[in-house]
N, C-alpha and C positions, 0 to 999 in steps of 0.2 A: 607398401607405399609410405612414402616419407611425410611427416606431418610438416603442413609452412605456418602453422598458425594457432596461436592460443584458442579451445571452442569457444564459442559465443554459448554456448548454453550446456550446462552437464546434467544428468541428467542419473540421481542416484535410486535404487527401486528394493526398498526393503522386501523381501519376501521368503516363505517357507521353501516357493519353488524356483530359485533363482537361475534355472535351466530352461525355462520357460521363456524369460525374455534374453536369455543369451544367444536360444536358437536364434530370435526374432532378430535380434540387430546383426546380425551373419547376414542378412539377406537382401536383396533392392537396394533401394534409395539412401534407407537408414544407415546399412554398413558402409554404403559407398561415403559416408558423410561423416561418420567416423571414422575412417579411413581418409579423409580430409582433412579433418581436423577442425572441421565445425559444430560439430557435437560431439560428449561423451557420453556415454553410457556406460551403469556402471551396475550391477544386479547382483546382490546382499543378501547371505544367507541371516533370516533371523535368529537361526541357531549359534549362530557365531556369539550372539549377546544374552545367550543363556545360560542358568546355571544348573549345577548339578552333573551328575555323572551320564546322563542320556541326554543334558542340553534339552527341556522338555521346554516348548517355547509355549504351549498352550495348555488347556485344562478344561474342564468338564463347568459351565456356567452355574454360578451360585442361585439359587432359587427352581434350581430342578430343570428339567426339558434337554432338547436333543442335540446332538453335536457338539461343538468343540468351537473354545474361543481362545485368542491369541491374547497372552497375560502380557500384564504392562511393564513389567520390569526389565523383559528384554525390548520393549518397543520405546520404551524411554530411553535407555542407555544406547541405544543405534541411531534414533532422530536425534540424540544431546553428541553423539560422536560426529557424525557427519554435517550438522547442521554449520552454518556461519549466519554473521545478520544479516546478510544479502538473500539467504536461503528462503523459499515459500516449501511449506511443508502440506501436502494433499493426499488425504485419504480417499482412494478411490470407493464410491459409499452406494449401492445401490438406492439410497436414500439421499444422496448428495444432490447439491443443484444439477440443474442439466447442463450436457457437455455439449456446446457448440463448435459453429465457424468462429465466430465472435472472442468465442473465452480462447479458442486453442489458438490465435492469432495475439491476443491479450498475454496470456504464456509464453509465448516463441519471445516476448522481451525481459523474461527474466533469463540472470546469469544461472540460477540452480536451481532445480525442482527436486524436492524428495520424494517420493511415491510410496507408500504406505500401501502392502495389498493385503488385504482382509483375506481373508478363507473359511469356510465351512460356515460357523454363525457370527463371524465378524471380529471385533479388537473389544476388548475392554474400554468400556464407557470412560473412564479417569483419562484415555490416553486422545479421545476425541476432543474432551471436553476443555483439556491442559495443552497439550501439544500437537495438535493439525490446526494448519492456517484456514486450508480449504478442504470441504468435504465435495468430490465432483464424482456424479454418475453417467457411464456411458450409456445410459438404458431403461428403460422399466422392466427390468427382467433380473434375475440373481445369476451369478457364476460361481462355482464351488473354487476357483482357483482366480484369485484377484489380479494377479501377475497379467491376466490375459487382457484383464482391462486398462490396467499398467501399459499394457505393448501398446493395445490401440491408442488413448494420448498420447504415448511417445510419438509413435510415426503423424498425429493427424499435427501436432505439437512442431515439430519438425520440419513437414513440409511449410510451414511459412518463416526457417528461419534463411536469410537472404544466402543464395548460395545453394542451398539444400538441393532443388530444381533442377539447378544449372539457368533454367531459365524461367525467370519469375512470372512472365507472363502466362506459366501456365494455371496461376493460380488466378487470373479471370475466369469469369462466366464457368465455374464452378457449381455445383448443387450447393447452395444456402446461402452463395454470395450474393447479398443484397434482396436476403429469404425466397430466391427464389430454386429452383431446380434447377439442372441443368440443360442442356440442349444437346438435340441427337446428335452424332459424329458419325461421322461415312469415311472411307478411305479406297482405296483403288481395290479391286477394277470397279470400273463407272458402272458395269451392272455384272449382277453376279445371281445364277438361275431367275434370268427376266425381272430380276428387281433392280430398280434405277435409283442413280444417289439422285436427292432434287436438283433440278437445274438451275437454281438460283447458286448453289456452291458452287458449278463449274462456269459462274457467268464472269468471275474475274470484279464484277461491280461489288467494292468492299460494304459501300453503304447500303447495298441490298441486302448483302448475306447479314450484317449487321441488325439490321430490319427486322429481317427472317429469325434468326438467332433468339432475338430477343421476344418474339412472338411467341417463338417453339417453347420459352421457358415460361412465357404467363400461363400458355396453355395446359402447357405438362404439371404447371403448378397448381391450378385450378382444380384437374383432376385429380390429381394424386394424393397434393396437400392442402385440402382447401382452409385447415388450420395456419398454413403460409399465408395463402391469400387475405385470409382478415387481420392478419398482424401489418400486411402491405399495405391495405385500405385503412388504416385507423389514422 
């Protein structure tokens, strides 16, 4: 497909497993949108910015203990390669802030993200402390391969930049828009082994299903998050 358009947002993803998010943007929404030419993507061997004869882009932590950390010298010279002053450079950090609706809508308005992905026991402290803008985590959980949290902001990133969709209205009434969850979806047939869609969907009255819509997400949100619900009521 022919590109008609400079992207609105590129999107560059240092890492040891740069196959990781190349599968990723091949697929859905995301490839269709580089393939547009609304976003790039663009996924960065760190071994390219290493030296020596094996390109060793990590090393064994100073002070004893287990696994393997990514040395600064190639992580320096690939954020100072790729960077511009427009750039926001984020280390995806199991210890970073939390990854929202909020932030990855905040994102969708810069032109360039660099993505920094940690592996095994992380980056070199000199490299967090000098050059990431932002540390963000997708989770209270570790991943041995950072790339995979890399893909997720990509694609959640993504979906809100204009165009990405096709149609922006799908990003209403969403899980987290406006902290709450989302609301159930039914689709044809009207009933399927003796279970019925509710009849307020097929009643055609927008300002009921509306109603309804908005009910099914305080309720679903009550249960499920009721940490939503006190951040609603504050």
């Amino acid at each position: 497909m022919i590109r008609t358009m400079s992207p609105q947002l590129r999107f560059d993803v240092l890492s040891l497993f740069p196959q990781t998010v190349e599968a990723f943007t091949q697929e859905s929404i995301v490839g269709k949108a580089i393939e547009r030419g609304l976003i790039d993507v663009h996924s960065l061997d760190l071994r390219d910015w290493a030296k020596g004869k094996h390109r060793e882009a990590d090393d064994r932590p100073f002070g004893g203990g287990a696994g393997m950390v990514l040395k600064p010298e190639p992580l320096f010279d690939a954020i100072e390669q790729v960077t511009t002053p427009s750039s926001t450079v984020i280390y995806m950090a199991p210890d970073g802030e939390p990854f929202s609706t909020e932030l990855a809508k905040e994102l969708s308005t810069s032109p360039h993200l660099v993505l920094v992905s940690g592996h095994y026991e992380g980056i070199d402290q000199r490299v967090r402390d000098h050059a990431i803008d932002r540390e963000i985590s997708i989770g209270d959980y570790v991943l041995t391969n950072g790339a995979l949290a890399a893909s997720v902001l990509i694609d959640a990133v993504a979906r809100h930049v204009p165009g990405v969709l096709g149609d922006d209205q799908s990003l209403q009434g969403e899980s987290f828009d406006d902290q709450l969850l989302g609301c159930p979806q039914y689709t044809r047939p009207e009933e399927f082994r003796g279970f019925k869609v509710p009849e307020v969907l097929l009643s055609g009255n927008h300002q009921a299903i509306a109603r309804w819509r908005h009910e099914q997400r305080l309720e679903k949100t009550k249960r499920l998050r009721p940490d939503l619900e006190t951040i609603i009521n504050q």
